[in-house]
C-alpha positions in Angstrom: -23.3 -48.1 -38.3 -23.4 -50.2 -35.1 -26.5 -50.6 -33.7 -25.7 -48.3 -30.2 -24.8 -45.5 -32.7 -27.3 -45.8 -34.9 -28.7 -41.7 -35.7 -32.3 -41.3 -34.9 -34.4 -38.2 -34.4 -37.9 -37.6 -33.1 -40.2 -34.6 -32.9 -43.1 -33.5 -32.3 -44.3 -32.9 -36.0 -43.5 -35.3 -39.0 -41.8 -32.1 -41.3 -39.7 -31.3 -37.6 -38.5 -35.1 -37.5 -37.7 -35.1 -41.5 -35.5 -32.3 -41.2 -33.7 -33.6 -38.5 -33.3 -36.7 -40.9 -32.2 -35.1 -43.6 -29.6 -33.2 -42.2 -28.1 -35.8 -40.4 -28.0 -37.8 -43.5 -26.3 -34.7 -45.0 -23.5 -35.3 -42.6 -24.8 -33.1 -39.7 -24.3 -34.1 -36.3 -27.0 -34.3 -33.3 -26.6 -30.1 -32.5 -27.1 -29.6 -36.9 -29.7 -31.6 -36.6 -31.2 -30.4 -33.7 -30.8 -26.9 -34.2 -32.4 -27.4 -37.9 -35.4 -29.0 -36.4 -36.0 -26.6 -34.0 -35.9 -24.2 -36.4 -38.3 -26.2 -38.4 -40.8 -26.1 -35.4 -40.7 -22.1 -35.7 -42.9 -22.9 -39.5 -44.7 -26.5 -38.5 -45.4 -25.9 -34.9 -46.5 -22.7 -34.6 -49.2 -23.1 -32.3 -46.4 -24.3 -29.7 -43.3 -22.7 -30.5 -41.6 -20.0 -32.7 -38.5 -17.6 -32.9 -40.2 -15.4 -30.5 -40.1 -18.0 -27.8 -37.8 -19.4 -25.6 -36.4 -23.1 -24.3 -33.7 -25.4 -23.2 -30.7 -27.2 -24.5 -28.6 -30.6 -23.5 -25.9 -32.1 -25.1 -24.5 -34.9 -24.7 -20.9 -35.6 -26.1 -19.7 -39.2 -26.8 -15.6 -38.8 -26.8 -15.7 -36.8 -23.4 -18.7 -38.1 -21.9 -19.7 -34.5 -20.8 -23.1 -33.1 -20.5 -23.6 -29.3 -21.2 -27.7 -27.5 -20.2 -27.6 -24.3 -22.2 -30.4 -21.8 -20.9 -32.3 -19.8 -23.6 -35.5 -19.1 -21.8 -37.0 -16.0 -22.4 -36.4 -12.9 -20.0 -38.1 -10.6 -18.4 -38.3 -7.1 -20.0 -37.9 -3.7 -18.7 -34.0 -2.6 -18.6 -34.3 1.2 -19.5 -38.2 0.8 -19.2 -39.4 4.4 -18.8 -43.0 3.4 -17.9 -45.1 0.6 -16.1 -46.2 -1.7 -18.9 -50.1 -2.0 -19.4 -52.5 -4.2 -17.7 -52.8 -7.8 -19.8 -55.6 -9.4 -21.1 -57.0 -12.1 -19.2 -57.9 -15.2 -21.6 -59.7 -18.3 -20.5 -58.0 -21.4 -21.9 -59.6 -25.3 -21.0 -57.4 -28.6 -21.5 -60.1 -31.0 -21.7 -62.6 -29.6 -19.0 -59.2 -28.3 -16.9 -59.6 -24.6 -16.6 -56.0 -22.8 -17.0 -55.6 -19.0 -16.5 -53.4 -17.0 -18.3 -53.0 -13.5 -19.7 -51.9 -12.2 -23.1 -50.9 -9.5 -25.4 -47.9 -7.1 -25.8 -47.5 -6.8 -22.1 -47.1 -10.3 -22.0 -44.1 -10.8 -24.0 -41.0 -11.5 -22.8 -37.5 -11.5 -24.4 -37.3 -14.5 -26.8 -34.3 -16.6 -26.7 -35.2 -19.3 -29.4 -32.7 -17.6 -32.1 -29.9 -16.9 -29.4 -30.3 -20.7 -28.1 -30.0 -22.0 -31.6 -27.2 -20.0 -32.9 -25.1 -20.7 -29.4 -26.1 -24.5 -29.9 -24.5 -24.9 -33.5 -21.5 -22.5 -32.6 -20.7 -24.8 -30.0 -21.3 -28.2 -31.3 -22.2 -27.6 -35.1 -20.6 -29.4 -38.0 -22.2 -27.8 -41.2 -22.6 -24.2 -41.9 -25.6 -22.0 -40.6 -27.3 -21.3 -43.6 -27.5 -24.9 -44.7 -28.6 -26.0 -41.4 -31.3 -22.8 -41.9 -32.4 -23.8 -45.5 -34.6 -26.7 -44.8 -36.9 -24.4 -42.4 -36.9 -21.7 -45.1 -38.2 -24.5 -47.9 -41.1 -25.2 -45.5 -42.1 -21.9 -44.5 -42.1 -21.1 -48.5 -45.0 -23.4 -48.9 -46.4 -24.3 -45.5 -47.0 -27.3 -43.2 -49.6 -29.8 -42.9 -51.4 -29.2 -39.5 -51.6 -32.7 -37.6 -55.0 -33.7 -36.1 -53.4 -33.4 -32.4 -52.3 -30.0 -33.1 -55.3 -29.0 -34.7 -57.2 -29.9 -31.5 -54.7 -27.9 -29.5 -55.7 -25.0 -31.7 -59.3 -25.0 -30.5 -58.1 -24.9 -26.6 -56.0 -22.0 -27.3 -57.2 -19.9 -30.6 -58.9 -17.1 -27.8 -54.9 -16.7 -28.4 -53.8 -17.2 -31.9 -56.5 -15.6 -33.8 -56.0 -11.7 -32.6 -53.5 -9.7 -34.8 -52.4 -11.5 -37.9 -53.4 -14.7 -36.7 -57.2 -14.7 -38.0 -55.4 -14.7 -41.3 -53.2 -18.2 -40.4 -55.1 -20.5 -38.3 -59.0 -19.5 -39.6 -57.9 -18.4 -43.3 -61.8 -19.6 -44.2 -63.5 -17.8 -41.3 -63.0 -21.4 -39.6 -59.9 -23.1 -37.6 -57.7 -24.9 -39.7 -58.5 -29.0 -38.9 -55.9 -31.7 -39.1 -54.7 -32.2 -42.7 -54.9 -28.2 -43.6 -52.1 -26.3 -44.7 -50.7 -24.2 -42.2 -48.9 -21.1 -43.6 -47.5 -17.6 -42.2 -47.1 -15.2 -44.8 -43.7 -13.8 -44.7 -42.1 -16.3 -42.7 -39.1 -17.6 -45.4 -37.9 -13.9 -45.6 -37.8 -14.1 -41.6 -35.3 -17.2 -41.7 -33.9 -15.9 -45.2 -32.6 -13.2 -43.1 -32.0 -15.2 -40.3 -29.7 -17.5 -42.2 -27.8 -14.3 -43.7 -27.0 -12.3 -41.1 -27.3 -15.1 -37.8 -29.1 -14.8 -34.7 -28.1 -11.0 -33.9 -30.7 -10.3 -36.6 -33.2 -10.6 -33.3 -31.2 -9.1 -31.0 -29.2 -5.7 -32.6 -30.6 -6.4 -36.0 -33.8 -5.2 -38.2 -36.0 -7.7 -36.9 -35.1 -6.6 -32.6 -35.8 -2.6 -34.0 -39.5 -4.2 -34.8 -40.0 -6.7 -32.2 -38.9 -3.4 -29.7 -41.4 -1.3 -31.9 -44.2 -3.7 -31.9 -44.3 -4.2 -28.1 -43.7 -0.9 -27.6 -47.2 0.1 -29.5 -49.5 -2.6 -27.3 -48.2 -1.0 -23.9 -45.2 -3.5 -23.1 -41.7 -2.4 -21.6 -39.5 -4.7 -23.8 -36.5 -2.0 -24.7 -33.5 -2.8 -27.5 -31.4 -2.8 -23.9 -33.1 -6.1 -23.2 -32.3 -6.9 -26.3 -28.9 -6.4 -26.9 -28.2 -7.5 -23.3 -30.1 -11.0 -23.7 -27.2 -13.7 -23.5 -27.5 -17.6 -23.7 -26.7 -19.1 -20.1 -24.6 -22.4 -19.2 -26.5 -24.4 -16.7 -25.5 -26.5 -13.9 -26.1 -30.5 -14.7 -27.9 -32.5 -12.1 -27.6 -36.2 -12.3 -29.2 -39.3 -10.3 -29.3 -42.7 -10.6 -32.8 -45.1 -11.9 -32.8 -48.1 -12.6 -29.2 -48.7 -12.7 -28.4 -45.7 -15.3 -27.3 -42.1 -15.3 -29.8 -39.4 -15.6 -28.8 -35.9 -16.2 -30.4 -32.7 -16.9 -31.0 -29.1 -15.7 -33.0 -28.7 -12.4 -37.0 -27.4 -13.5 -39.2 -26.3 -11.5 -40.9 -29.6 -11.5 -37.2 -31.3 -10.1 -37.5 -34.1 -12.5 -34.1 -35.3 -11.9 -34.7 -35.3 -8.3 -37.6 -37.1 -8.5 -36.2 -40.1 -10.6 -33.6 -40.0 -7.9 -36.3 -41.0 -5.4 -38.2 -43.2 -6.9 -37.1 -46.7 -5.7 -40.6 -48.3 -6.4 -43.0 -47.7 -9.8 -46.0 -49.9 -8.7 -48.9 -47.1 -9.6 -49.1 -45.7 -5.9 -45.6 -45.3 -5.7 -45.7 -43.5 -9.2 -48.5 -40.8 -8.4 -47.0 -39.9 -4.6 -43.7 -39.0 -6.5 -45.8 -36.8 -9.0 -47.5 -35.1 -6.4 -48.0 -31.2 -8.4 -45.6 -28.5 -6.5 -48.2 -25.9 -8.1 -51.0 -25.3 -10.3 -51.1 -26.9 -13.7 -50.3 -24.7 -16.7 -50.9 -24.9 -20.8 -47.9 -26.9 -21.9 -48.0 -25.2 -25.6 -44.4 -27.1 -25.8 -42.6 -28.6 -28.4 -39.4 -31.0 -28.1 -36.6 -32.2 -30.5 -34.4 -35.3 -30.1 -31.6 -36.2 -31.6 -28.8 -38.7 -31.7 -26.3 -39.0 -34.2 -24.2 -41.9 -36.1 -21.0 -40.9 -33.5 -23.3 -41.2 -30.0 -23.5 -37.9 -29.6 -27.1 -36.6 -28.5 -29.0 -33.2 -28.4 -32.1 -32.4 -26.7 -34.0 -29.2 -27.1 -37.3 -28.0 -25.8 -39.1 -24.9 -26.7 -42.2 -22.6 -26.1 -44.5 -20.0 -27.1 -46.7 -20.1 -24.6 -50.2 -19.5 -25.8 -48.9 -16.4 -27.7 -49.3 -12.8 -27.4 -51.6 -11.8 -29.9 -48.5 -10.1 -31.1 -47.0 -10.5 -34.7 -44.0 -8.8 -36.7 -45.4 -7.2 -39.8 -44.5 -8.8 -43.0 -42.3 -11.9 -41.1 -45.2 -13.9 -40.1 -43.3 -14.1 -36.2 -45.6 -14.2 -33.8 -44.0 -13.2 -30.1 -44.2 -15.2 -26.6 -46.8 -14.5 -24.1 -44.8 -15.7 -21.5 -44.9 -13.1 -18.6 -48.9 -14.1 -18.9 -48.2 -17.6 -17.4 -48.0 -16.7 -13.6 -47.1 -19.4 -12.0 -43.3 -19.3 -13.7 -42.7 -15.8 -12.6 -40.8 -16.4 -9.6 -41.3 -13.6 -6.7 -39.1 -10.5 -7.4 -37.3 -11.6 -10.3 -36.1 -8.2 -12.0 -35.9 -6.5 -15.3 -33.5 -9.0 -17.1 -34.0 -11.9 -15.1 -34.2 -15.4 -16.3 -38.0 -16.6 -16.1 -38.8 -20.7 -14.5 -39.6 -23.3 -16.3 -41.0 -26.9 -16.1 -39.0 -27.8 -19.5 -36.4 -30.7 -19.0 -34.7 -32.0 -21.9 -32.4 -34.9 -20.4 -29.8 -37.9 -21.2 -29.3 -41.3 -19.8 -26.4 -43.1 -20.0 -24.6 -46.1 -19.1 -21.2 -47.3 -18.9 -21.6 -48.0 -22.6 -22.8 -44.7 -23.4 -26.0 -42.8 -24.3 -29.0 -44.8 -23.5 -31.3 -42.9 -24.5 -32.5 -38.9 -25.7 -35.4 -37.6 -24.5 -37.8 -34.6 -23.6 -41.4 -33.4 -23.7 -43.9 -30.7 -24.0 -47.0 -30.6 -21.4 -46.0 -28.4 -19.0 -47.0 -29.5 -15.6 -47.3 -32.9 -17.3 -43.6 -32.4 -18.9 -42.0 -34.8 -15.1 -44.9 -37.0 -15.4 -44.5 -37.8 -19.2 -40.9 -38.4 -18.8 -41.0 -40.4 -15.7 -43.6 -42.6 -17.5 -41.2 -43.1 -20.3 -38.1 -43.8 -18.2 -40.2 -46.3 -16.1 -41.3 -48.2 -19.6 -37.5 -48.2 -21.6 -35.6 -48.7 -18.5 -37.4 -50.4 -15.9 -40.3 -52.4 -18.4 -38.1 -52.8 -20.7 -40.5 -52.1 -23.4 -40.4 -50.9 -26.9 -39.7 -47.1 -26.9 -43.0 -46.1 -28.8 -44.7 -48.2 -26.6 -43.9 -46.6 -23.5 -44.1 -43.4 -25.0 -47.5 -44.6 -26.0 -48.3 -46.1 -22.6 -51.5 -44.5 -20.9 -50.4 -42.4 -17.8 -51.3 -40.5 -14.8 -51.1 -37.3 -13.3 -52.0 -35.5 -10.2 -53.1 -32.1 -10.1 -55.7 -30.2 -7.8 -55.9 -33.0 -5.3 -57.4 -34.9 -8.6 -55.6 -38.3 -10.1 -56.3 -37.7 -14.3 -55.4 -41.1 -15.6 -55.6 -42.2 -19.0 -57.9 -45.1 -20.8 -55.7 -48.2 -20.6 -54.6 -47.9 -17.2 -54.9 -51.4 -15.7 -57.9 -52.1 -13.4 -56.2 -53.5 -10.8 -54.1 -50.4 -11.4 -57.0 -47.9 -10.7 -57.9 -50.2 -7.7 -54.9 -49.8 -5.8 -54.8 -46.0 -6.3 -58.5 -45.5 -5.2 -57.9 -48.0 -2.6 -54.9 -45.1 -1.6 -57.4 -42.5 -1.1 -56.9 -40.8 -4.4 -60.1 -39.5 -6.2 -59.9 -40.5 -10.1 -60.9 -38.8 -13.1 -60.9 -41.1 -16.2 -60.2 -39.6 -19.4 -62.2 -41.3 -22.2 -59.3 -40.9 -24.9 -55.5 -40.5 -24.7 -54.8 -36.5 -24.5 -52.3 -33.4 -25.2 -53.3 -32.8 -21.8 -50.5 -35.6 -20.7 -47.6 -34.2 -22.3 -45.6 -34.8 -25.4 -42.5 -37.0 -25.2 -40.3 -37.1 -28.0 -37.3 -39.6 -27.6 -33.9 -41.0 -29.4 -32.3 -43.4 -28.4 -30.2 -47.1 -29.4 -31.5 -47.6 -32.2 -35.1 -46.5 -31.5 -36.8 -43.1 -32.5 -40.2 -42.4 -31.6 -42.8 -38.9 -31.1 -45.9 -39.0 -28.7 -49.2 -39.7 -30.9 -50.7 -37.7 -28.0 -49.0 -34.7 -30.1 -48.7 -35.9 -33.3 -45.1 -36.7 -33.1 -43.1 -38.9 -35.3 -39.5 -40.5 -35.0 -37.2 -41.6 -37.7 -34.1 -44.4 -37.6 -31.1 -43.9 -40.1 
């Protein structure tokens, strides 16, 4: 295996990243892989993702040198609503002392697109057979995940969230939160992706499991209906592209316009850096979770999923717990109707050269999703350092007229930008707060420790 092609996946959980391995090794390609790691995230990462979220897709195909952005966000309910859904419940959330508002239970779900996305990935660019590439999530949600210490932090920010319903049970099984090194385990969850892997993705959609998610909402005052359901499709994207530092970027267009920002960016001295970063809106939770993947032939996929905080919501008996989605505000865009596609700051993206894929990437974080990625790019492609390094690498990030910077940033660094008139607050340790990248590339795998990632070579 040349070097170039060499398959590599990274996550943002150890068990994600193995399963990507494994199936590759099996003789999966990047969208097997991909897909099988996401659905790995549903048991592993539950406190960012799960099959009653939503996210984004980019692959990347070697031979043609085409770049497809699949949309399967979730969508806002109400086709065939017969009543205004109940008020939601306000729930205070902090990232580090960074107060975030957002809203939960069943009026706060929205349609999830996480099953759709990942059986529209593998129909389109699979290799191996569904069930197989559902198996290995099945095997974990048998016995359950270790929790990683960054996740178990996360869990504090945001239990307000988890524990209502079903969760109690999961994430504070003793009466207290689970800490890094615990066993995290949803009761019922392999006969969720037993099913899933038997009768496919329409399970969610026209299937049992849609009959109960409908039910379920239904019962805590939401307006999701089975024609939302059965209506939900996965969308094709266009592809924005721009050039830094001599490569090909493409992607989807976020809210954030990460693509249009690394098309900007002619200078990445620290000043330059946090002007382009400047936040179009308020910051948000970043519960996100990414998957990269590159496989022996060149080929890359990218996929990037929520939760959100979750509803409080669960499906009885398949240890699913549903997005909270319409609760984040700031991504419901002004008169967007029933069946509408919600925002989102999510970007998974490829670069390329005239050689080929340069590099997989994508992060969780939110608000923070540009300002991880742009910190990565500026490290692999324009540093020219080690991938795990400039994943690694402390950052910045503006928000609220506030520069948050990371310990590690250069002195002289910190000068200049306070020299520029930007008031600095100075994390004492590197944080979730500042996003989770997980990136593939030549030869080089690596997750954000920020997150608890990990990345794997073959």
């Amino acid at each position: 295996m040349e070097a170039s092609h060499r398959a590599a996946v990274a996550a943002g959980h150890p068990a994600t990243a193995e399963v990507g391995a494994r199936i590759l090794a099996a003789g999966g390609g990047a969208a097997d892989a991909a897909v099988g790691a996401v659905l790995a995230s549903c048991a592993a990462e539950t406190i960012l993702t799960g099959l009653g979220g939503g996210g984004f897709g980019t692959y990347y195909d070697a031979a043609t040198g085409e770049v497809t952005c699949l949309d399967f966000f979730v969508a806002v309910p109400g086709l065939a609503a017969r009543a205004e859904p109940a008020p939601m419940t306000p729930i205070d959330i902090m990232f580090g002392s960074v107060p975030i508002p957002y809203a939960a239970g069943a009026p706060s779900v929205a349609v999830p697109g996480v099953p759709a996305g990942c059986g529209e990935l593998h129909r389109r660019f699979g290799r191996l057979d569904w069930a197989e590439v559902v198996k290995p999530a099945i095997e974990l949600a048998r016995l359950g995940v270790s929790l990683p210490h960054a996740q178990a932090v996360s869990l504090i920010s945001i239990a307000p969230a988890m524990l209502p319903g079903d969760g109690a049970a999961i994430y504070a099984p003793t009466g207290r939160l689970l800490v890094g090194g615990d066993n995290l385990y949803h009761p019922g969850l392999a006969s969720a992706f037993t099913q899933l892997a038997e009768e496919g993705p329409a399970l969610f959609y026209t299937g049992r499991v849609g009959k109960l998610i409908v039910d379920m909402v239904a019962a805590g005052g939401g307006v999701l209906t089975d024609v939302d359901l059965a209506s939900y499709q996965v969308l094709d994207l266009p592809v924005a592209s721009a050039t830094f530092a001599g490569r090909t970027v493409r992607a989807r267009i976020d809210l954030n316009r990460t693509i249009a920002t690394l098309g900007a960016l002619t200078a990445t001295d620290p000043v330059s850096v946090a002007r382009a970063l400047a936040e179009p809106g308020p910051p948000s939770n970043g519960n996100t979770t990414n998957v990269s993947v590159v496989d022996a032939d060149g080929n890359a996929c990218v996929v990037t999923t929520t939760l959100g905080i979750g509803s409080g919501v669960w499906l009885p008996g398949l240890g699913v717990h549903l997005n909270s989605m319409l609760g984040e505000g700031e991504l419901l865009t002004p008169g967007l109707p029933a069946g509408g596609r919600m925002a989102s700051m999510m970007c998974p993206l490829v670069v390329t050269d005239d050689d080929g894929l340069v590099l997989a990437a994508g992060s969780a974080g939110a608000s923070r999703i540009r300002t991880a990625l742009v910190h990565t790019l500026i490290g692999v492609l324009v540093d020219g350092i080690d991938l795990a390094d400039a994943i690694a690498r402390p950052r910045i990030h503006p928000a609220a007229g506030i520069l948050h910077t990371e310990p590690g940033v250069p002195d002289e660094s910190l000068a200049a930008l306070e020299e520029a008139g930007y008031q600095l607050r100075r994390w004492d340790t590197i944080d979730h707060y500042f996003g989770g990248v997980s990136a593939a590339g030549r030869g080089a795998a690596a997750g954000d420790p920020r997150r608890g990632g990990k990345g794997i070579t073959l």
